[in-house]
C-alpha positions as CSV (number, residue, x, y, z in Angstrom):
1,X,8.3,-79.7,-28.8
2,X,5.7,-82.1,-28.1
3,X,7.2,-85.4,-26.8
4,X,6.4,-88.5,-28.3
5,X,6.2,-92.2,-26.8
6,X,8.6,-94.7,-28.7
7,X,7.6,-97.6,-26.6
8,X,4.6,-98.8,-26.8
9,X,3.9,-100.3,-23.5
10,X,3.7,-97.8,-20.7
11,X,4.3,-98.6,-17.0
12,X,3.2,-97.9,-13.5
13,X,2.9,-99.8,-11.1
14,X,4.0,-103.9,-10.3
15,X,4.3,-106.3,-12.4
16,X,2.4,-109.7,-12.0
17,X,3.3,-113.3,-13.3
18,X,3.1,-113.8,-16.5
19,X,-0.4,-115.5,-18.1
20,X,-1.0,-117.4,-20.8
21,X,-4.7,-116.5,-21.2
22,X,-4.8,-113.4,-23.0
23,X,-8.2,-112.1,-23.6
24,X,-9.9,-108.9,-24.9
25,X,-13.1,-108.5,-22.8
26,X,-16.2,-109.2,-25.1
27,X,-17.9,-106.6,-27.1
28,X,-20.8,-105.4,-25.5
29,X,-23.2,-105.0,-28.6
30,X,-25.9,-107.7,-29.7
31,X,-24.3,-108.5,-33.1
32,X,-21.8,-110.5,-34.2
33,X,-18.3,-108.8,-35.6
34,X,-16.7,-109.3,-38.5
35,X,-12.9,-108.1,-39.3
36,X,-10.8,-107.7,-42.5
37,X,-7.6,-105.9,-43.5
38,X,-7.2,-104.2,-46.1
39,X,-4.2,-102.7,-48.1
40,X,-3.6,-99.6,-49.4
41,X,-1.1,-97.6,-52.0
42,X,-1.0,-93.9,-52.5
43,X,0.8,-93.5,-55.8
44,X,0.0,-89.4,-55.1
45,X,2.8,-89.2,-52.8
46,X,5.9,-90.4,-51.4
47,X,6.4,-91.6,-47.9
48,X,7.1,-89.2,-46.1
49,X,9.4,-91.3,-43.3
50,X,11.2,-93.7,-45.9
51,X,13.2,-91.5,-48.5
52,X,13.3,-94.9,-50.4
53,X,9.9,-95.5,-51.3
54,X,8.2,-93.2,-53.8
55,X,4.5,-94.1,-52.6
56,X,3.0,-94.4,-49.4
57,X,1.5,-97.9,-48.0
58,X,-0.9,-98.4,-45.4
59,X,-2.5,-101.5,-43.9
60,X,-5.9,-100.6,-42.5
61,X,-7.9,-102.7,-40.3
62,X,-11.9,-103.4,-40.6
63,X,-14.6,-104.4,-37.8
64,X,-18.3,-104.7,-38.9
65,X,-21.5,-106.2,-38.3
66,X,-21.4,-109.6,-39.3
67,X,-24.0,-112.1,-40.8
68,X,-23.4,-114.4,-38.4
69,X,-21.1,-114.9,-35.7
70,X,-18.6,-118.0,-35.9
71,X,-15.9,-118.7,-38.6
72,X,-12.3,-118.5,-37.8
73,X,-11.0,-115.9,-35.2
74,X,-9.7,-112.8,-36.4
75,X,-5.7,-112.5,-35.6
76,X,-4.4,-110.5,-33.4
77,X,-0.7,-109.5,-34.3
78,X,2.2,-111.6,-36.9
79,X,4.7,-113.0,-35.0
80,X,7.2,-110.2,-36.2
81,X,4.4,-107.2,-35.1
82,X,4.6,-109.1,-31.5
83,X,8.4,-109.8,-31.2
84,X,9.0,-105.9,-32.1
85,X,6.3,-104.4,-29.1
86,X,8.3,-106.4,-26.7
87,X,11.5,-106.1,-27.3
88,X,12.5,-104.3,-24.7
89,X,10.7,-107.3,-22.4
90,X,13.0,-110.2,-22.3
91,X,11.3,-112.0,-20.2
92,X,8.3,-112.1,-22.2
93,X,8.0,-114.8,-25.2
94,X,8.2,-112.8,-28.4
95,X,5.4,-114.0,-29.8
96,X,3.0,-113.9,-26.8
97,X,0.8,-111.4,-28.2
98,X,-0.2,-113.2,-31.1
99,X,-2.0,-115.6,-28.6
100,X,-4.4,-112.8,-27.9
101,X,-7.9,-113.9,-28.1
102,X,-10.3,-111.7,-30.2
103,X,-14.0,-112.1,-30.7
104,X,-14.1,-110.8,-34.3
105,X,-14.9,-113.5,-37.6
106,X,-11.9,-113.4,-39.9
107,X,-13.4,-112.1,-43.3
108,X,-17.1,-112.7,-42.0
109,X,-20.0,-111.2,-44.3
110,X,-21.0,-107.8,-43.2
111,X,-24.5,-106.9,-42.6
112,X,-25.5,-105.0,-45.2
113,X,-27.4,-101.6,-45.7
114,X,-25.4,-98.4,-44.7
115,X,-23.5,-97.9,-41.6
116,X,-22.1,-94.6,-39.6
117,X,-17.9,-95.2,-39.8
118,X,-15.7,-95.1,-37.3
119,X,-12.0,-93.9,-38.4
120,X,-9.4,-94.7,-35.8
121,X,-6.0,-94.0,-35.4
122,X,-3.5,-95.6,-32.6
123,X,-0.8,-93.9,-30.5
124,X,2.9,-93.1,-32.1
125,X,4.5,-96.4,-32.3
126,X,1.6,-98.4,-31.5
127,X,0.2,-100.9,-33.5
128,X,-3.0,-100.1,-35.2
129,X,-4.3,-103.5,-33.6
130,X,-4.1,-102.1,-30.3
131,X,-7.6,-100.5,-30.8
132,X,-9.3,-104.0,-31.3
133,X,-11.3,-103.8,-28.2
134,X,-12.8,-100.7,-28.5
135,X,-12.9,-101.4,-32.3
136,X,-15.3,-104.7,-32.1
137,X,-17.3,-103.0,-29.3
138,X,-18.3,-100.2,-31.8
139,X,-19.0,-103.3,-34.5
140,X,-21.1,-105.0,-32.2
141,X,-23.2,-101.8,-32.0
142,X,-23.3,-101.5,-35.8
143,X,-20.6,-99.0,-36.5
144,X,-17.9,-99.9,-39.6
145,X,-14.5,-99.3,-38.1
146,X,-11.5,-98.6,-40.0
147,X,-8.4,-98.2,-38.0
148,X,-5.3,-97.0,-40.1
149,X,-1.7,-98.1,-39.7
150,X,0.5,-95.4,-40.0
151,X,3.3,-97.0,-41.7
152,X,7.3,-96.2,-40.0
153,X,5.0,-95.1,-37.1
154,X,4.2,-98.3,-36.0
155,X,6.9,-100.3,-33.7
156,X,6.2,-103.4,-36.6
157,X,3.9,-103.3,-39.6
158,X,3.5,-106.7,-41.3
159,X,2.5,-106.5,-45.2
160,X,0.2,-109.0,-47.3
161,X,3.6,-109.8,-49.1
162,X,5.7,-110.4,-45.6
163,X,7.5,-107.5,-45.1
164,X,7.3,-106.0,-41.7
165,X,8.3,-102.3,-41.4
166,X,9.8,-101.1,-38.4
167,X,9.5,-97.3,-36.9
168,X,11.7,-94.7,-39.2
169,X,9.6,-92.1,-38.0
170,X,10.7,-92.8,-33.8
171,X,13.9,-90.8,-33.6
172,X,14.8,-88.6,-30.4
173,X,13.1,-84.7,-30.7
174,X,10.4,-86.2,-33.8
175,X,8.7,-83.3,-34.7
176,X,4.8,-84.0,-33.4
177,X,3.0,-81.4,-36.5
178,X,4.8,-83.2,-38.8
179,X,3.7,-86.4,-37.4
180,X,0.1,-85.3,-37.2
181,X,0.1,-83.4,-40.6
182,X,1.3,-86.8,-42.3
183,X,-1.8,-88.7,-39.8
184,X,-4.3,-86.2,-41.3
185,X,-3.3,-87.0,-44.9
186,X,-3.1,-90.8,-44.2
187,X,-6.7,-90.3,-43.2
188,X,-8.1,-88.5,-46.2
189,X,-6.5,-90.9,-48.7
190,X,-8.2,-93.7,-46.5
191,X,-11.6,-91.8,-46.2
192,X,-11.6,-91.6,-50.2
193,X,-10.6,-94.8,-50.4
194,X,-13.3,-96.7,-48.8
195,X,-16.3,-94.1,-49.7
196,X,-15.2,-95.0,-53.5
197,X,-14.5,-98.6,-53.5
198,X,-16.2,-101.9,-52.6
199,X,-16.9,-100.5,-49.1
200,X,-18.6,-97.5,-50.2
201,X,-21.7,-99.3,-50.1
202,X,-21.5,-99.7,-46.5
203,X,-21.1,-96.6,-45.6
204,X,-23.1,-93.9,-44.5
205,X,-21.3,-90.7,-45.1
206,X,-23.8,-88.5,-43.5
207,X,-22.2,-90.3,-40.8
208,X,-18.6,-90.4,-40.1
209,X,-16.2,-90.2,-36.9
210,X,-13.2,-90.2,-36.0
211,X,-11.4,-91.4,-32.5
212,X,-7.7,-91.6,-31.7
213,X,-5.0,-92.7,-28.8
214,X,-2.0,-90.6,-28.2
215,X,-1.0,-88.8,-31.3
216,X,-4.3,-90.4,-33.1
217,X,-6.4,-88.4,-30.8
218,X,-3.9,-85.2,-31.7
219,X,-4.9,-86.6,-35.3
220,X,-8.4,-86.6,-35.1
221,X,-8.9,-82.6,-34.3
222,X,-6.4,-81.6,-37.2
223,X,-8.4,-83.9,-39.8
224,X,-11.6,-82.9,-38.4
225,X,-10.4,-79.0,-38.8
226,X,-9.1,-80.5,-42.8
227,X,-12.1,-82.7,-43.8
228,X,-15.9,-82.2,-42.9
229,X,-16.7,-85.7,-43.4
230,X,-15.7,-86.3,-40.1
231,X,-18.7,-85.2,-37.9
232,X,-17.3,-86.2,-34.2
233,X,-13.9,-86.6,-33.0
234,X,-12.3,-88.4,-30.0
235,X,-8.5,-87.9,-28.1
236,X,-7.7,-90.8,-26.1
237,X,-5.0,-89.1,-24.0
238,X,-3.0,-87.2,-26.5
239,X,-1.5,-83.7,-26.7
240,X,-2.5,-81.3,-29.1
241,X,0.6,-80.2,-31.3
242,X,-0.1,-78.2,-33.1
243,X,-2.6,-76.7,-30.7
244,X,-6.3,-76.7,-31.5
245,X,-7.1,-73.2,-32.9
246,X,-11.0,-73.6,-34.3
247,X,-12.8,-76.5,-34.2
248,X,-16.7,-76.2,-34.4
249,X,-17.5,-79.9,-34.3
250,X,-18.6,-82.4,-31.4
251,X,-15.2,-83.6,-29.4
252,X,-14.5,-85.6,-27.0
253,X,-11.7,-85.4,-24.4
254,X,-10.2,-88.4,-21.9
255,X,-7.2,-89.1,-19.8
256,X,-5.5,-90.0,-17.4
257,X,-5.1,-87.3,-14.3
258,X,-1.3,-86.9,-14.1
259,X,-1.0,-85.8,-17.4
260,X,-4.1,-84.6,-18.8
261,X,-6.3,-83.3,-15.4
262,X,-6.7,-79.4,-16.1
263,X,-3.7,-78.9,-13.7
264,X,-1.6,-81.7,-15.4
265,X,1.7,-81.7,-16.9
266,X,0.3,-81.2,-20.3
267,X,-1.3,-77.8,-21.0
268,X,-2.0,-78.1,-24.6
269,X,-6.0,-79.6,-23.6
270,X,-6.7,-76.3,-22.0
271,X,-5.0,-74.3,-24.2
272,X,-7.3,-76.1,-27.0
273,X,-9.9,-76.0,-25.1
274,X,-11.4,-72.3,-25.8
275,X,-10.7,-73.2,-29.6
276,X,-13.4,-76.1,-29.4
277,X,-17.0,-74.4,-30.0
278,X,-19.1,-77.0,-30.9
279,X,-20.5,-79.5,-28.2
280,X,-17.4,-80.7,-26.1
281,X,-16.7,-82.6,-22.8
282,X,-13.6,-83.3,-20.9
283,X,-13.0,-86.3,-18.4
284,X,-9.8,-87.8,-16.6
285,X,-10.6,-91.3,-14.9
286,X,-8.8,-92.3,-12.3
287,X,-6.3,-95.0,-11.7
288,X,-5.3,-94.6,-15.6
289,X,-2.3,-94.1,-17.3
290,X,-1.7,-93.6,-20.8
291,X,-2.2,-96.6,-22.1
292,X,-5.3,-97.9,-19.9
293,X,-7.6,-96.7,-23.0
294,X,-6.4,-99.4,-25.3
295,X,-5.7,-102.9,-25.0
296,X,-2.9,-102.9,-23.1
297,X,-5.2,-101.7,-20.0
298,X,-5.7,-105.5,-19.9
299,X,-2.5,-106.9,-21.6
300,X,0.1,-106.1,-19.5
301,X,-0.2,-107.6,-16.2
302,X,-1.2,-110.9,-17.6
303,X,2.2,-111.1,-19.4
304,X,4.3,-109.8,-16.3
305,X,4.5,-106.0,-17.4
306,X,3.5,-102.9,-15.2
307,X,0.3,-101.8,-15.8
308,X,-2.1,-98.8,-14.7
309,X,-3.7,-98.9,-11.1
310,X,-7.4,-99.3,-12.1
311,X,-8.4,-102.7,-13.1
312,X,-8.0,-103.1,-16.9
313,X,-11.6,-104.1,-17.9
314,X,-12.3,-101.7,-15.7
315,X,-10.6,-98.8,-17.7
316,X,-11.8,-100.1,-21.0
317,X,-15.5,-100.6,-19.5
318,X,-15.1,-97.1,-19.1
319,X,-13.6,-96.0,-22.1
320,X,-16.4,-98.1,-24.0
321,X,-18.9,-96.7,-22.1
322,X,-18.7,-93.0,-23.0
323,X,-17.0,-93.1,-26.8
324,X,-20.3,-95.6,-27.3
325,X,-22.5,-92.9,-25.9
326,X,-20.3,-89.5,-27.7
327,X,-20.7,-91.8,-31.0
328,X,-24.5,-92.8,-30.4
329,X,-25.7,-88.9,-30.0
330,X,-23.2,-87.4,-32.5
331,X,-24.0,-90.1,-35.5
332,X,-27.0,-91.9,-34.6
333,X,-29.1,-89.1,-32.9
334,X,-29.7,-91.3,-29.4
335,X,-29.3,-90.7,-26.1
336,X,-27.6,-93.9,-24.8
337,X,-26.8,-93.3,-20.9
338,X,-23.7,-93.6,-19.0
339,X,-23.2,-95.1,-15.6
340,X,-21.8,-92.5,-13.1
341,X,-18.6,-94.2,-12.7
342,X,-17.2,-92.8,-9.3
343,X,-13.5,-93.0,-11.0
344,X,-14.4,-90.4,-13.5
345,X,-13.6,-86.6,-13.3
346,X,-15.6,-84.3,-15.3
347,X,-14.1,-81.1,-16.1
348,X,-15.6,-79.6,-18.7
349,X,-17.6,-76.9,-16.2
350,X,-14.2,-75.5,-15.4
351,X,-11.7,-75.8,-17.9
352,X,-13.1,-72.5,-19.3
353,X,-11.7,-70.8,-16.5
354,X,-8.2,-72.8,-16.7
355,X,-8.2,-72.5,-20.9
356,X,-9.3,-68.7,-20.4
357,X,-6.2,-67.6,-18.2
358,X,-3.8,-69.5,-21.0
């Protein structure tokens, strides 16, 4: 049984005193960033974690290319989102994280012509908005990004109406297939839904990716094995459950050592690994833990929490760095270099041998 993370801060090492400058680092890209939310019903189906409701809702978040930079900043969390992440933190102000500073337009114009799409989808019980850094890099680069709330996945999922939803789905010995299976249809429905309406004119679907944290990186090999719209997939960390079996596509692998190293304490990458025949790399960096590839990596020792050994801009300079390049060659056609960062491990020349003896 796979085991899933029902808090959505992870710790190492000491803590720090609290700040109250919290930041995302910039984008890297030349243009401006544009974000919107978006939300969507699925009249199709019930929800699958809330025997109560007879469709399924899901908020979905967009980054783009903008017009022109300027406008009001884009939000980070509601106050109820933020007071249900850190609960378990009493010594942190409930509402810190909707201090967090983005560099994103709130409802800027988007550039227009057609763009490769990015789908993205964040760890079990982590906010969708935990992506944002990576999210308005990719913008700034010219990618449409859509990341998708899971709804009762989510620690706190604030409506257009109010409501916030909390997590029916985190419950002891949660059943990780079931989880992803429910991800993969989550991400159709959204797929159809943007190619068909208003956005569908800003997308290139030649083009189409899709990258994922913790179980969203589980998520994005099972839809990429359910839909071929999706070109390229990413797994930020996550375990494979179910394992992969056939996947034929371009994916991407990174972690952190402890867990996710080829001798780790999760074998379900190299038991994958042989079932991944397209182009496909695999890299641990070190000083990371499992949440050093989102925005955490530079959220948590600013408000007092543990955080991963390796500086946090660091990690997500890294993290940026190669999803920008995986995304440039596997929708654009370019070869976009990456530094040889000394804290990164690539294994991809021997995990054959390790996936061939599982």
């Amino acid at each position: 049984m796979l085991k899933i993370l029902t808090t959505s801060l992870i710790v190492l090492s000491t803590p720090a005193a609290p700040a109250t400058d919290l930041a995302l680092p910039e984008p890297t890209g030349p243009k401006p960033v544009g974000m919107t939310s978006l939300h969507l019903i699925d009249s199709s189906r019930p929800d699958p974690w809330n025997p109560e409701a007879d469709k399924r809702e899901l908020m979905v978040t967009l980054w783009y290319p903008a017009l022109k930079a300027g406008g009001k900043r884009a939000p980070y969390l509601t106050p109820q989102e933020s007071a249900a992440v850190l609960k378990s933190y009493p010594d942190v102000a409930p509402d810190a994280l909707t201090k967090v500073r983005t560099h994103a337009g709130l409802d800027a114009p988007v550039r227009k012509g057609r763009l490769p799409l990015v789908v993205m989808s964040p760890g079990f019980s982590f906010p969708r908005a935990t992506l944002t850094s990576l999210a308005e890099d990719f913008a700034s680069r010219g990618y449409l990004v859509a990341a998708v709330e899971h709804t009762y996945e989510s620690v706190g999922t604030t409506f257009p109406d109010g409501r916030t939803t909390t997590c029916l789905a985190c419950v002891k010995g949660q059943d990780g297939a079931k989880v992803a299976a429910s991800r993969v249809t989550d991400v159709r429905f959204v797929l159809d839904e943007l190619v068909k309406g208003r956005w569908g004119r800003s997308i290139d679907r030649s083009r189409i990716a899709m990258v994922g944290h913790s179980m969203g990186g589980n998520s994005a090999a099972h839809a990429m094995a359910a839909d071929t719209r999706i070109k390229a997939g990413v797994n930020l960390d996550g375990t494979f459950q179910p394992l992969v079996e056939r996947l034929e596509r371009p994916f991407l692998l990174i972690g952190a050592p402890k867990s996710h190293a080829p001798d780790g304490t999760d074998d379900s990458w190299k038991k994958s690994w042989a079932g991944m025949t397209g182009w496909k790399r695999w890299i641990t960096v070190t000083g990371s833990d499992h949440s050093a590839f989102v925005d955490y990596a530079v959220l948590r020792r600013p408000l007092g929490i543990p955080s991963q050994e390796l500086d946090g801009a660091r990690a997500l300079e890294i993290t940026r760095a190669h999803l920008s390049s995986f995304l440039d060659r596997h929708l654009r056609g370019r070869n976009t270099p990456v530094e040889d960062f000394p804290e990164v491990t690539d294994h991809s020349r021997n995990a054959s041998a390790f996936s061939a003896a599982h």
